[in-house]
N, C-alpha and C positions, 0 to 999 in steps of 0.2 A: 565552567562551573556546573555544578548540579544544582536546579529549580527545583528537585522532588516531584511532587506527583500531583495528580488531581485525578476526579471521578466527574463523569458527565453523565447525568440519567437520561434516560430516552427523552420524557420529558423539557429537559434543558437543554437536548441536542435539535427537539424538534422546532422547540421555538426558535432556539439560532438559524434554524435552517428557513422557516417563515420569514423572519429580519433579512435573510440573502436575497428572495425570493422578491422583494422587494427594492432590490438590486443585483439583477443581473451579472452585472461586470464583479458581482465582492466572490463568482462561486469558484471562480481560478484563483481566489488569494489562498493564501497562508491563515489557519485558523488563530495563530497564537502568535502575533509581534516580536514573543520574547528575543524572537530570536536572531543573534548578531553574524553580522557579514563574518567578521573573525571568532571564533571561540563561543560562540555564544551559550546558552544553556543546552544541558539535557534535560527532559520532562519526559515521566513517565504516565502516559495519560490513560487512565478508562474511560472507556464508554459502553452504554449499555443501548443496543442493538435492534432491541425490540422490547414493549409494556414490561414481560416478565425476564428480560434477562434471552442470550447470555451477555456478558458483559465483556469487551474485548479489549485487553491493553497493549499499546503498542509505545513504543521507545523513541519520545522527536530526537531528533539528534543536533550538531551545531550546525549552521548553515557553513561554516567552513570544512566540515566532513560529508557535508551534500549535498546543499544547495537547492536548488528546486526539491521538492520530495522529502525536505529535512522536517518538514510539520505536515501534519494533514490537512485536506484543504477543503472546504463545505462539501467540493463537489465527490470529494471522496467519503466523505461525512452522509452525504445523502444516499448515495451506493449502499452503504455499509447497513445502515436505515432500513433501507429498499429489501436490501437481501433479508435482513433481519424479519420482516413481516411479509416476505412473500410464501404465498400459499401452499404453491406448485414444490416449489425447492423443501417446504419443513416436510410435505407427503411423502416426495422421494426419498428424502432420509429415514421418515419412519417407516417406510414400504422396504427398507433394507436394501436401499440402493446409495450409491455416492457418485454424486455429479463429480464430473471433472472441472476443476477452476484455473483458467490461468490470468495473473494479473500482470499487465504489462507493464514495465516503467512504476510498480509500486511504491515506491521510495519510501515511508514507514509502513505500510502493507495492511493500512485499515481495513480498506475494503476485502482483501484477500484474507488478513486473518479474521474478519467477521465471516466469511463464507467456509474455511475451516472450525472454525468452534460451531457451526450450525449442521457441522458433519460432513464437509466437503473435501475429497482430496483437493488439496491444492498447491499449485507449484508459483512462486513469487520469484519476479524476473525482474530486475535491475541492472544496470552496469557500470555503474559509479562504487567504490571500491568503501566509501563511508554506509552508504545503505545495505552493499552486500554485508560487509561485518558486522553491522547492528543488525539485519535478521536473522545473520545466522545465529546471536545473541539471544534476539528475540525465541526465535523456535527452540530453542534447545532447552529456554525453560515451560516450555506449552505441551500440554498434553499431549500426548499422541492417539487417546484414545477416538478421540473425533474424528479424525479419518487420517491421511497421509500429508505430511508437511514436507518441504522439500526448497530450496531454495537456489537457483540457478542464475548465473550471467547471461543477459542478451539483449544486446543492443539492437534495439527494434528498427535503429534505422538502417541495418542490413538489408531488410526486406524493401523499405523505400523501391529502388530500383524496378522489383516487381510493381510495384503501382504505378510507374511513370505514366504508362498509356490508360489509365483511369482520369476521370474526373472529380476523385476527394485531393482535399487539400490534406498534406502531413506535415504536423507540430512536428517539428523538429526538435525541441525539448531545450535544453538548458545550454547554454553554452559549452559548459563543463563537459557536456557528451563529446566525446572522441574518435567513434565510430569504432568500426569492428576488429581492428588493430589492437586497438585500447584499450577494449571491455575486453578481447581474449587475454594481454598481458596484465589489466589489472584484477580479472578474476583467478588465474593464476596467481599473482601477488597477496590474494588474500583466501587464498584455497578454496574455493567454489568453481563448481562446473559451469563448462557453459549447456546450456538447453540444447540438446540434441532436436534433429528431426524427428517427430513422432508420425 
């Protein structure tokens, strides 16, 4: 079903994010409950990014169309925040320049489409076949004057491998991820590219 929508002002995002901060382990959850194992709601949510705006809307989706990534989560809440009032990043935009953004594993693309509305090319990477077709949703009603939007397949645990002889630990992600098989057939299946080497 459809929940409809809400707005978050910077102010009501910051204070939730103070309440996390105060719990560590709450910055990996889910910001909004609503949402069910099977079918659960769609929610169309703003949030505004920084004191004066902009204001960025993203699409949760049901957790049975994608599961981890189907809401946004504080810690993608605080990113989006972050970008929003940093200093370096609003100069380079009004200096007439555009950072390159890529967001890994976005699942509704806060953080990413906060760093597009703030004038950022950016390219939003997914591999689950409910988040690939809700961004490409998403973007296709967003401006494009803000810089280049673009949205691409790829399953970050392809790289994995390259890291083996490294000392970071890799989240492996959600169960639902399938590996590079997967995301190539299921972005196919919903007509999005996979991310080229750059």
């Amino acid at each position: 079903g459809d929940a409809g929508s809400r707005h978050v002002s910077f102010k009501q995002a910051s204070a939730f994010l103070q309440r996390c901060r105060r719990r560590p382990e709450r910055m990996r959850l889910l910001c909004s409950t609503a949402a069910a194992r099977e079918g659960g709601d769609r929610l169309s949510v703003s949030v505004e990014v920084a004191p004066r705006g902009p204001s960025v809307a993203v699409q949760e989706i049901s957790m049975a169309d994608g599961w981890t990534g189907c809401r946004f989560s504080p810690s993608a809440l605080w990113l989006a925040l972050e970008l929003g009032q940093d200093a370096t990043l609003r100069a380079a935009v009004e200096g007439g320049r555009r950072p390159r953004v890529l967001e890994l594993g976005c699942g509704v693309a806060l953080a990413g489409l906060a760093a597009h509305a703030l004038g950022c090319d950016t390219t939003l990477t997914d591999c689950l076949p409910g988040h690939l077709q809700n961004l490409q949703g998403v973007c296709a009603r967003r401006p494009q004057d803000a810089g280049k939007l673009r949205v691409r397949c790829l399953d970050w645990q392809e790289e994995v491998s390259r890291l083996a002889s490294s000392r970071c630990h890799v989240d492996t992600g959600s169960p639902e991820n399938g590996g590079a098989a997967a995301a190539a057939a299921l972005a196919a299946g919903v007509g999005v590219e996979r991310l080229a080497r750059e």
